[in-house]
C-alpha positions as CSV (number, residue, x, y, z in Angstrom):
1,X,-16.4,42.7,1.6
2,X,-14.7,45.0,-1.1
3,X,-17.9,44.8,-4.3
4,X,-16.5,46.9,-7.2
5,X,-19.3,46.3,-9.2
6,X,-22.9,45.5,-9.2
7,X,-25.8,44.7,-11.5
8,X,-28.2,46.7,-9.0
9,X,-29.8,48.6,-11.9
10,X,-30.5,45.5,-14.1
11,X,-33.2,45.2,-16.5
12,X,-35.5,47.1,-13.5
13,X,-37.5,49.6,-16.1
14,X,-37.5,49.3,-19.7
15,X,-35.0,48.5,-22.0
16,X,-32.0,48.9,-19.3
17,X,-30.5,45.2,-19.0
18,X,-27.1,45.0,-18.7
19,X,-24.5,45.5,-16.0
20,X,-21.9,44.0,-14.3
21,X,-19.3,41.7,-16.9
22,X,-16.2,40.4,-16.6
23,X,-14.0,38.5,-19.4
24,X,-10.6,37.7,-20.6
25,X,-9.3,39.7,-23.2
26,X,-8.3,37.9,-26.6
27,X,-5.1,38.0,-28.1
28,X,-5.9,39.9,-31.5
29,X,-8.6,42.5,-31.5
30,X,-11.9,41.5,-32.2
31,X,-14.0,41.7,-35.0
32,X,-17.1,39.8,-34.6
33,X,-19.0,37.9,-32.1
34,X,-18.5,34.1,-32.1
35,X,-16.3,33.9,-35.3
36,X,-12.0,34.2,-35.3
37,X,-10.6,35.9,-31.9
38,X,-14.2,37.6,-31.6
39,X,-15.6,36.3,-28.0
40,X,-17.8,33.4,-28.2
41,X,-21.3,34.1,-26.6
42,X,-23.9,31.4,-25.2
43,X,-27.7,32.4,-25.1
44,X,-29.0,30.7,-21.9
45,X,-32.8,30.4,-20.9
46,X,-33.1,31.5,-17.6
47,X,-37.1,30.5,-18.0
48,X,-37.8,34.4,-17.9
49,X,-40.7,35.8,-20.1
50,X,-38.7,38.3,-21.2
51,X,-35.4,38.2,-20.7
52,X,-32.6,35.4,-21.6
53,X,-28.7,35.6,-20.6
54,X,-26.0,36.1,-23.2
55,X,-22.7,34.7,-21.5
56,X,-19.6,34.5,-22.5
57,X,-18.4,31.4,-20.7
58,X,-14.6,31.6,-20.4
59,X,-14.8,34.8,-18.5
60,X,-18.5,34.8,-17.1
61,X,-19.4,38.1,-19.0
62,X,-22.7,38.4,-19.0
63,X,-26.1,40.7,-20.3
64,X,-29.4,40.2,-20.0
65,X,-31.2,40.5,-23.5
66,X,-34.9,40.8,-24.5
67,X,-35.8,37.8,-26.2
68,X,-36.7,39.3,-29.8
69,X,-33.2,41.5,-29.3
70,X,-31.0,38.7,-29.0
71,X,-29.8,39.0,-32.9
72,X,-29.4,42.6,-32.3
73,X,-27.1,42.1,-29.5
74,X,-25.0,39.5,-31.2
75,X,-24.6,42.1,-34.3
76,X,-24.3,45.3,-32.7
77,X,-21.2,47.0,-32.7
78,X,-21.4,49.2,-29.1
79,X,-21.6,45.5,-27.6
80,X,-18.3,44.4,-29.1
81,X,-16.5,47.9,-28.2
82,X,-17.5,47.6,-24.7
83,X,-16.6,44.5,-24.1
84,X,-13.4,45.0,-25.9
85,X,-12.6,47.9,-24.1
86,X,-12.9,46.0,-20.4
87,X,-12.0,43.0,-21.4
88,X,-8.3,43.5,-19.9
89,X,-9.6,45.0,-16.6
90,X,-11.8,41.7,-16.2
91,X,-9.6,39.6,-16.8
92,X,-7.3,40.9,-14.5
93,X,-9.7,40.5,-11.3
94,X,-11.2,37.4,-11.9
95,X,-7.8,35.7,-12.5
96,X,-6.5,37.9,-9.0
97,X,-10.1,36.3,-7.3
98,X,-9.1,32.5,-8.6
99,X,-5.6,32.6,-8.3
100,X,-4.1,35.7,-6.7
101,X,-5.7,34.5,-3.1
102,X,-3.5,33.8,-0.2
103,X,-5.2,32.0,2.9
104,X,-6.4,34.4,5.6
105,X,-8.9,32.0,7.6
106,X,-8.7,28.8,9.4
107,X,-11.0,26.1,10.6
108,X,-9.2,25.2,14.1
109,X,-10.8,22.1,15.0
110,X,-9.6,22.3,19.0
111,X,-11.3,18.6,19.7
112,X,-11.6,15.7,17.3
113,X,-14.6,14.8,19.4
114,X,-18.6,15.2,19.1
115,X,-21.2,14.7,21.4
116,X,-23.7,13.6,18.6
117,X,-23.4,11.4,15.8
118,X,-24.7,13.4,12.5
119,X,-25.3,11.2,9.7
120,X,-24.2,13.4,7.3
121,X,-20.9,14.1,9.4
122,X,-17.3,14.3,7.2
123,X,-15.7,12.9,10.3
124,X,-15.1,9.4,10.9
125,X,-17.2,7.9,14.3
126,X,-14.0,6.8,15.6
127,X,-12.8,10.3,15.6
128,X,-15.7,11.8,16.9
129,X,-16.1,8.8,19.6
130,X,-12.9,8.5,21.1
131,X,-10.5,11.7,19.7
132,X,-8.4,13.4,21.4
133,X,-8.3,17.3,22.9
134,X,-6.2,19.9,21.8
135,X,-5.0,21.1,25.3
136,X,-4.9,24.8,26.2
137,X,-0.9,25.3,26.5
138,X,-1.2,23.6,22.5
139,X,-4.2,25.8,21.4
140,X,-2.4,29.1,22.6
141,X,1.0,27.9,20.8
142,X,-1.6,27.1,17.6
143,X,-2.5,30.4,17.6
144,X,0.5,32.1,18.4
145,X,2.4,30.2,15.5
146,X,-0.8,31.7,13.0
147,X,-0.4,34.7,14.3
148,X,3.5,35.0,12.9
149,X,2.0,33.8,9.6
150,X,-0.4,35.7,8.8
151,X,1.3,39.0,10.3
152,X,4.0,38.1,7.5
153,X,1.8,37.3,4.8
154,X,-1.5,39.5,5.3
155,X,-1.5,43.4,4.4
156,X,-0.7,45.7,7.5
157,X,-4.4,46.2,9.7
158,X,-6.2,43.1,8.1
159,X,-7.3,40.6,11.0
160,X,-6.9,37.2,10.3
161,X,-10.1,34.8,11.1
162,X,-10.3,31.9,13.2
163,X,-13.7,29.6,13.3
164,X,-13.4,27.2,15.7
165,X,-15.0,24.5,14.3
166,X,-16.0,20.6,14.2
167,X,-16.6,18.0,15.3
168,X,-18.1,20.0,18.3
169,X,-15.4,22.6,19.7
170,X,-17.4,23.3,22.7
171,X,-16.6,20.2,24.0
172,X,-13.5,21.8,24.5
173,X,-14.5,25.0,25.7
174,X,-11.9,25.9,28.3
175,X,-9.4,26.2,25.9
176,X,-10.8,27.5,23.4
177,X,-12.5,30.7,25.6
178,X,-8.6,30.8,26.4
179,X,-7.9,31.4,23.0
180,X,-10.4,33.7,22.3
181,X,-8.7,36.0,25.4
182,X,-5.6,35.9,24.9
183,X,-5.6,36.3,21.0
184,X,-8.5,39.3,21.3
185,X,-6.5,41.4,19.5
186,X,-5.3,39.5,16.2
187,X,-7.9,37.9,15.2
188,X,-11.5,37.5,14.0
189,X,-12.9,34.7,15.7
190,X,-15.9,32.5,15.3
191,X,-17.6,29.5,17.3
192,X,-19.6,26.8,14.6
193,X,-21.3,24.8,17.4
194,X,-23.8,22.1,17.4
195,X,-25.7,24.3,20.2
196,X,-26.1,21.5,22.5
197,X,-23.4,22.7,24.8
198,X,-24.8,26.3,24.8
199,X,-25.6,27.5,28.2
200,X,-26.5,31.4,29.2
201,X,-22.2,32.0,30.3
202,X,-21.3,30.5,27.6
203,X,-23.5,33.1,25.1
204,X,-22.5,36.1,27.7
205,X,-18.9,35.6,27.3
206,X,-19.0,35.1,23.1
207,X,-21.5,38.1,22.5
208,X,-19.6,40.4,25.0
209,X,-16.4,39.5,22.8
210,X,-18.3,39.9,19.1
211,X,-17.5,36.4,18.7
212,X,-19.6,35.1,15.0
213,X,-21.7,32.2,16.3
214,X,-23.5,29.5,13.9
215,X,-25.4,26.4,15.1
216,X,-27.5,23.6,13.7
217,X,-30.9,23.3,13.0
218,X,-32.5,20.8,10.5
219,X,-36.0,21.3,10.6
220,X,-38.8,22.7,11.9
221,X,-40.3,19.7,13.1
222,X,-38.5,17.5,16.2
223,X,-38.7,14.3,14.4
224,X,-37.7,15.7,10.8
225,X,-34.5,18.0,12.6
226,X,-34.0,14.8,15.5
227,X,-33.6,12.1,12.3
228,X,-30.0,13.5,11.0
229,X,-29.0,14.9,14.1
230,X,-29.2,13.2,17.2
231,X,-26.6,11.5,20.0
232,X,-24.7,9.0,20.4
233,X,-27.8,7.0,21.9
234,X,-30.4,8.0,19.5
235,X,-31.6,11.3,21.5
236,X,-32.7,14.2,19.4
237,X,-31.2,17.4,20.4
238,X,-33.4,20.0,18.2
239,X,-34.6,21.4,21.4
240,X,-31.7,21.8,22.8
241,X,-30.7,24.5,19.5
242,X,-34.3,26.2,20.2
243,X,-33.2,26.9,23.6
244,X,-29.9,28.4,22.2
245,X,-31.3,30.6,19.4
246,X,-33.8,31.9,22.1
247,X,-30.7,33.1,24.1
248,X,-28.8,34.3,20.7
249,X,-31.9,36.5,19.3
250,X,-30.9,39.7,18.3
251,X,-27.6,39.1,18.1
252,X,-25.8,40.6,15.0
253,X,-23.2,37.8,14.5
254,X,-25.3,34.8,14.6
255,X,-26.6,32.6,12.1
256,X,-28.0,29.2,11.9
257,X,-27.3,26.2,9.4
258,X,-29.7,24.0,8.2
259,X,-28.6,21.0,6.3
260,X,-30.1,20.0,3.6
261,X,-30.9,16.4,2.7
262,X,-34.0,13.8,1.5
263,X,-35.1,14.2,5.0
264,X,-36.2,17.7,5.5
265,X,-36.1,18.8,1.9
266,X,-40.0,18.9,1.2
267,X,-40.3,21.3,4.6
268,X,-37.4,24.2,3.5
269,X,-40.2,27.0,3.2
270,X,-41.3,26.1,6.6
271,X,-37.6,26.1,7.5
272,X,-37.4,29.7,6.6
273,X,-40.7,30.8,8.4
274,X,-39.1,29.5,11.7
275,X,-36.2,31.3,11.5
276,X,-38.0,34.4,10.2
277,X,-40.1,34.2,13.3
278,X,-37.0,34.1,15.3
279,X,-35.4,36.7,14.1
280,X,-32.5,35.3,12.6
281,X,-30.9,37.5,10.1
282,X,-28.6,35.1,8.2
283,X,-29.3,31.2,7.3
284,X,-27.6,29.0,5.0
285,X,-29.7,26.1,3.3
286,X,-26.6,24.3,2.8
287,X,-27.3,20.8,0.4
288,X,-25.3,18.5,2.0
289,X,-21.7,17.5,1.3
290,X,-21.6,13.8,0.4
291,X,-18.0,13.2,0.4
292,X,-18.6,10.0,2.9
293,X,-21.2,7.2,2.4
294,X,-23.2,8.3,5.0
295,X,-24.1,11.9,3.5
296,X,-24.8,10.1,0.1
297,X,-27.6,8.0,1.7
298,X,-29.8,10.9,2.7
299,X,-28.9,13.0,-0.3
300,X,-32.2,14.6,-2.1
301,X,-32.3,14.4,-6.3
302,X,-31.6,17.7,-7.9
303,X,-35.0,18.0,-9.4
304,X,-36.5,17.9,-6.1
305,X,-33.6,19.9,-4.4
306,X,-33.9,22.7,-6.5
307,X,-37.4,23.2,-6.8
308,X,-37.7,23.5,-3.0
309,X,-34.8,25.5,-2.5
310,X,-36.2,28.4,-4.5
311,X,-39.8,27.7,-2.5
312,X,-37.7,28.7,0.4
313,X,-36.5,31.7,-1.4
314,X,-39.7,32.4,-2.7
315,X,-41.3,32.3,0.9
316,X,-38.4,34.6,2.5
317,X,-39.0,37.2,0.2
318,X,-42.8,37.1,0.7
319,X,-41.7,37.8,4.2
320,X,-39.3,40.5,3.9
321,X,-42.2,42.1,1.7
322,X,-44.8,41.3,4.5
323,X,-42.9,42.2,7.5
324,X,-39.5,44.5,6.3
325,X,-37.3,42.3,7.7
326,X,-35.0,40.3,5.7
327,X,-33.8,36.9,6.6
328,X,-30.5,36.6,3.7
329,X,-29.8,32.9,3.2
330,X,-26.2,33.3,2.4
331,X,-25.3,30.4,0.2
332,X,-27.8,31.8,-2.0
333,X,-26.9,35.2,-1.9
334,X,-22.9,34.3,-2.6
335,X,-23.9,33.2,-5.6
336,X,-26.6,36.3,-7.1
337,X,-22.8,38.0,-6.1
338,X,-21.3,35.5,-8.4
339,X,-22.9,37.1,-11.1
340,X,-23.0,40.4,-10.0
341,X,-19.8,41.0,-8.2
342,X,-17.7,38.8,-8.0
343,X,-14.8,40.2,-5.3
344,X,-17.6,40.6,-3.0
345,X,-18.2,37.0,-2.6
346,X,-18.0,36.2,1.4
347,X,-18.0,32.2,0.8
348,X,-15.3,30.3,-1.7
349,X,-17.3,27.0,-2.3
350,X,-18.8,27.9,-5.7
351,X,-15.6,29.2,-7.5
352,X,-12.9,27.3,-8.8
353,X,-10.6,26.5,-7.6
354,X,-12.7,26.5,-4.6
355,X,-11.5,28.2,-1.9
356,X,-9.6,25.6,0.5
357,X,-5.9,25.8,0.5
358,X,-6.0,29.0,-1.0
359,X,-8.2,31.4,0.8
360,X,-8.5,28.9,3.8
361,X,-7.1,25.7,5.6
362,X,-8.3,23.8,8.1
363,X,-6.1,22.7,11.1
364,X,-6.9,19.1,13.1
365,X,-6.0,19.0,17.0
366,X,-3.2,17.2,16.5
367,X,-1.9,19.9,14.3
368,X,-2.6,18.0,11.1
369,X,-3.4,21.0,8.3
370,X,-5.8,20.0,5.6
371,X,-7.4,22.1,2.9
372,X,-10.4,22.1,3.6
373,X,-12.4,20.6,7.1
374,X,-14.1,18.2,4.2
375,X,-10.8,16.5,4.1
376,X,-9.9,15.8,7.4
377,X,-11.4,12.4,7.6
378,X,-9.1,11.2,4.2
379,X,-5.8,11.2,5.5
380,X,-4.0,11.3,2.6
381,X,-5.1,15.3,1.8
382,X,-2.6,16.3,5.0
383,X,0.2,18.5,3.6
384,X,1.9,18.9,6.9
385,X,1.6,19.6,10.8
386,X,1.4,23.2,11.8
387,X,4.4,22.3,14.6
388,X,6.6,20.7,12.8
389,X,6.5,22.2,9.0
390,X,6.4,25.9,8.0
391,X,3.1,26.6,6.9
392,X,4.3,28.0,3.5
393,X,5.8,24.8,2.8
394,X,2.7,23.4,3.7
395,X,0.2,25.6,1.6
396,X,2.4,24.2,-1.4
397,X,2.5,20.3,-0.7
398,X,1.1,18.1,-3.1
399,X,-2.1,16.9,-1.1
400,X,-3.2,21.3,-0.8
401,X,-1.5,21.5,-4.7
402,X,-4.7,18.5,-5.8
403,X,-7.4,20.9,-4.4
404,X,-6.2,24.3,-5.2
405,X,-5.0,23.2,-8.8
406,X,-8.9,21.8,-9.1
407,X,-10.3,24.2,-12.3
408,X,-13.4,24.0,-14.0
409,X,-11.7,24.2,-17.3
410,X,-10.6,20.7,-17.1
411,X,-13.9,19.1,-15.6
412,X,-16.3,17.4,-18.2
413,X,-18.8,18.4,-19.1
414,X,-18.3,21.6,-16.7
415,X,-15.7,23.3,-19.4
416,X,-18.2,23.5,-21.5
417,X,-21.1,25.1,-19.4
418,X,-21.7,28.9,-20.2
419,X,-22.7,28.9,-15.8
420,X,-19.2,27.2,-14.8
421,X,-18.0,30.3,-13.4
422,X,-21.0,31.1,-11.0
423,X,-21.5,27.9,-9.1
424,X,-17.4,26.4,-9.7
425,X,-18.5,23.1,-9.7
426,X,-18.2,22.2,-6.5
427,X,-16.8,20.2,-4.3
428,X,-13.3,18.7,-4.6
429,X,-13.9,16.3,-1.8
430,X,-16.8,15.0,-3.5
431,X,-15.5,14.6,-6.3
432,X,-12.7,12.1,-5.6
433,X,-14.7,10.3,-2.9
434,X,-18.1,10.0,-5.2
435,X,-16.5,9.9,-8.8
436,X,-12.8,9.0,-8.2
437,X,-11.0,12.1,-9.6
438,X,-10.6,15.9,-8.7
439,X,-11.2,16.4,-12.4
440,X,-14.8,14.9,-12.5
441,X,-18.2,16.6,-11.3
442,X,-19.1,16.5,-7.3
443,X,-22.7,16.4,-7.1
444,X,-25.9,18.6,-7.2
445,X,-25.0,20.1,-11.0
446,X,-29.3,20.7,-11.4
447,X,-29.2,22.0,-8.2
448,X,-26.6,24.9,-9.2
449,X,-28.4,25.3,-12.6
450,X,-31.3,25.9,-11.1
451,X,-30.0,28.3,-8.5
452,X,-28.4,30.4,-11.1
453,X,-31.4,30.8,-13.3
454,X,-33.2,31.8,-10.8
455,X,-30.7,34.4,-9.3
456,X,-30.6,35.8,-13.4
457,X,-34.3,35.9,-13.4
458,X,-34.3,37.9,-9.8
459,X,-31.5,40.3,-11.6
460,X,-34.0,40.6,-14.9
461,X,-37.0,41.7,-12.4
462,X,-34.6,43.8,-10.3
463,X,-35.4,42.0,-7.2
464,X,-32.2,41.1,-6.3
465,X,-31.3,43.6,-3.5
466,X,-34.3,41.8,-1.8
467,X,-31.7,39.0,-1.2
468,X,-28.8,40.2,0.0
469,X,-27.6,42.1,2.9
470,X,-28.5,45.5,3.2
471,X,-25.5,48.0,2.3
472,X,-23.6,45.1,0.0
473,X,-22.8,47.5,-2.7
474,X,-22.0,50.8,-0.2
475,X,-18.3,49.9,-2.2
476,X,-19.6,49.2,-5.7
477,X,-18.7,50.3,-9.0
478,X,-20.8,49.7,-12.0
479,X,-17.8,48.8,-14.5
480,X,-20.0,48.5,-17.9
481,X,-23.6,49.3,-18.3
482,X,-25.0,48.7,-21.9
483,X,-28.7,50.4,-22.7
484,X,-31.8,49.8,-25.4
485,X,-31.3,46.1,-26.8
């Protein structure tokens, strides 16, 4: 995480609102707010009693103004100069965070097979059924063939990360603990694990190596967590995650997923108790990604979606006020950094272009390389095989070129929305499986409207430290700070 600016002073006493902005500058000096080459500002009601947001969407540059100071704000002249004199400097690093990116992760799917059958999941049943292994003489190539990339492409000292991921990579375990030994040294791994495979050697050997661990759990409740999630035969397998997050508390590089869909969405503040009481430090409330037909059966209405969503913020920070121990829901938390610093964003969903084929790829057993793990069931987003093409040819094939040419700017009615820049409209996947072309909407736009008003009301009330993790801005740089309006 490198913040280099933050919004931690916002609108906390009196009259002090603004803080962290970021914008493009315009070709001739401007005169005036929202008239000629002046920079065109959207007032947005963040349903604050006080407050409302002045954006300026092309950039994301944003203040918070007192309501009856709006005009003010829009007229005065320290505004303009401010913005005027940064404009260049923002420019320059949001363009560097959306298009400056090289990858320096990979989702390494070792096994294109599953010992449960989600109904949510992006992989095809046939896949996840009856795929084959990645053997352990092919995973150590894998790695060793990543391992020349990245050392020729990532600055001197900067570990690479691996997440083996899914379907269920523990179902290839031997080779992928082989991995992890013999490649100790050059990367970062992580395990993202259904936790049914779990077992107390299994938890020894991946905490003694720092290994990042994240499992599955859909609700608090067997039957609500058991109805997505569940075997081939119809078992549930929620207990079978309790037993591993009783083994994984207090571990520092372990979180837990919950899924969000129509099933469990009216129980996400009970959600957020459970793992509170567990003493899990990091969650993600992650809405569910409908980019096959299976997801879009159980997906929730934005309306509902949101509203529960912040209830589940809502109830986490009454806890970290009750108790002193926060429980960050990162997916949340990447985007109140979307606003406030952007560079120090640790997820690349909501940006755009998102982050798949350009900060990441994701790599199928075979060797198949994909942008993104959401594409690895639709065959026509491979760009290449790992051991057969060079992965900079691959990283600029057409199928990764569709995803990371994917910009807001040219997504209706998205290129019009003073937010675009904070949620990215996400997801490329969904948008060509649910809508038909990368350059329509994915799904969920309330649901990221919602989120971001809320995350600009917690900024207004200066609450928003409350929600991320402690020591975020040790790096940060307040870059423009106006005072009074």
């Amino acid at each position: 995480m490198n913040p280099d600016r933050t919004a931690s002073e916002a609108a906390s006493s009196g009259g002090r609102f603004i803080d962290t902005v970021h914008g493009s500058a315009s070709e001739a000096p401007p005169r005036f707010i929202n008239t000629g080459h002046g920079p065109t500002f959207q007032p947005v009601d963040i349903g604050h009693p006080e407050y409302l947001a002045l954006i300026e969407s092309d950039s994301a540059f944003w203040s918070l103004v007192k309501k009856d100071k709006l005009g003010h704000a829009l007229t005065d002249s320290s505004f303009l100069d401010a913005y005027r004199a940064k404009a260049g400097q923002f420019r320059k690093e949001m363009d560097g965070l959306r298009f400056g990116l090289t990858p320096s992760a990979v989702y390494f799917n070792p096994t294109e097979r599953c010992n449960l059958n989600c109904a949510y999941c992006y992989i095809p049943g046939d896949m996840r059924s009856k795929g084959v292994h990645m053997s352990p003489d092919t995973l150590l190539d894998a790695l060793s063939r990543l391992k020349a990339h990245f050392a020729a492409t990532l600055p001197e000292g900067r570990k690479p990360q691996i997440i083996f991921h899914g379907a269920e990579p523990l179902m290839n375990r031997e080779a992928v603990f082989q991995g992890i030994d013999a490649f100790k040294d050059d990367f970062r791994f992580g395990v993202q694990t259904n936790a049914t495979l779990l077992d107390e050697q299994a938890v020894e050997f991946l905490t003694e190596r720092n290994v990042g661990v994240g499992i599955s759990l859909d609700g608090v409740d067997a039957a609500i967590a058991d109805s997505t999630r569940k075997t081939w035969s119809g078992e549930g397998v929620s207990h079978l995650v309790r037993r591993a997050m009783d083994m994984l508390r207090g571990y520092s590089a372990f979180n837990v997923i919950c899924t969000v869909t129509s099933k469990n969405i009216a129980t996400l503040p009970e959600v957020v108790e459970y793992f509170h009481k567990n003493e899990v430090e990091t969650c993600l409330l992650n809405i569910v990604r409908c980019t096959l037909p299976g997801a879009r059966e159980i997906m929730p209405g934005d309306q509902d979606a949101g509203r529960m969503f912040i209830a589940a913020l809502e109830r986490s920070h009454e806890l970290y006020r009750e108790t002193g121990r926060k429980l960050v829901v990162a997916n949340f938390a990447n985007i109140l950094l979307a606003i406030m610093a952007p560079t120090a964003r640790r997820l690349m969903c909501d940006i755009s272009p998102c982050g798949g084929g350009r900060c990441f790829f994701a790599l199928a057993p075979n060797g198949d390389m994909f942008p993104c793990s959401e594409f690895i069931g639709l065959p026509h987003f491979k760009g290449g095989n790992l051991f057969t093409d060079a992965i900079d040819d691959v990283l600029q094939s057409a199928p990764f070129a569709q995803v990371t040419g994917r910009k807001v700017e040219d997504i209706e009615p998205c290129n019009r929305c003073a937010i675009r820049h904070f949620c990215g409209s996400p997801c490329p996947a969904e948008a060509i499986e649910m809508n038909g072309a990368m350059n329509r909407m994915g799904a969920f736009c309330g649901f990221y409207e919602d989120q971001t008003r809320y995350a600009l009301r917690l900024i207004a009330d200066g609450k928003a430290d409350d929600f991320l993790w402690d020591g975020w801005d040790s790096e940060a740089e307040t870059v423009f700070e106006l005072k009074g309006l």
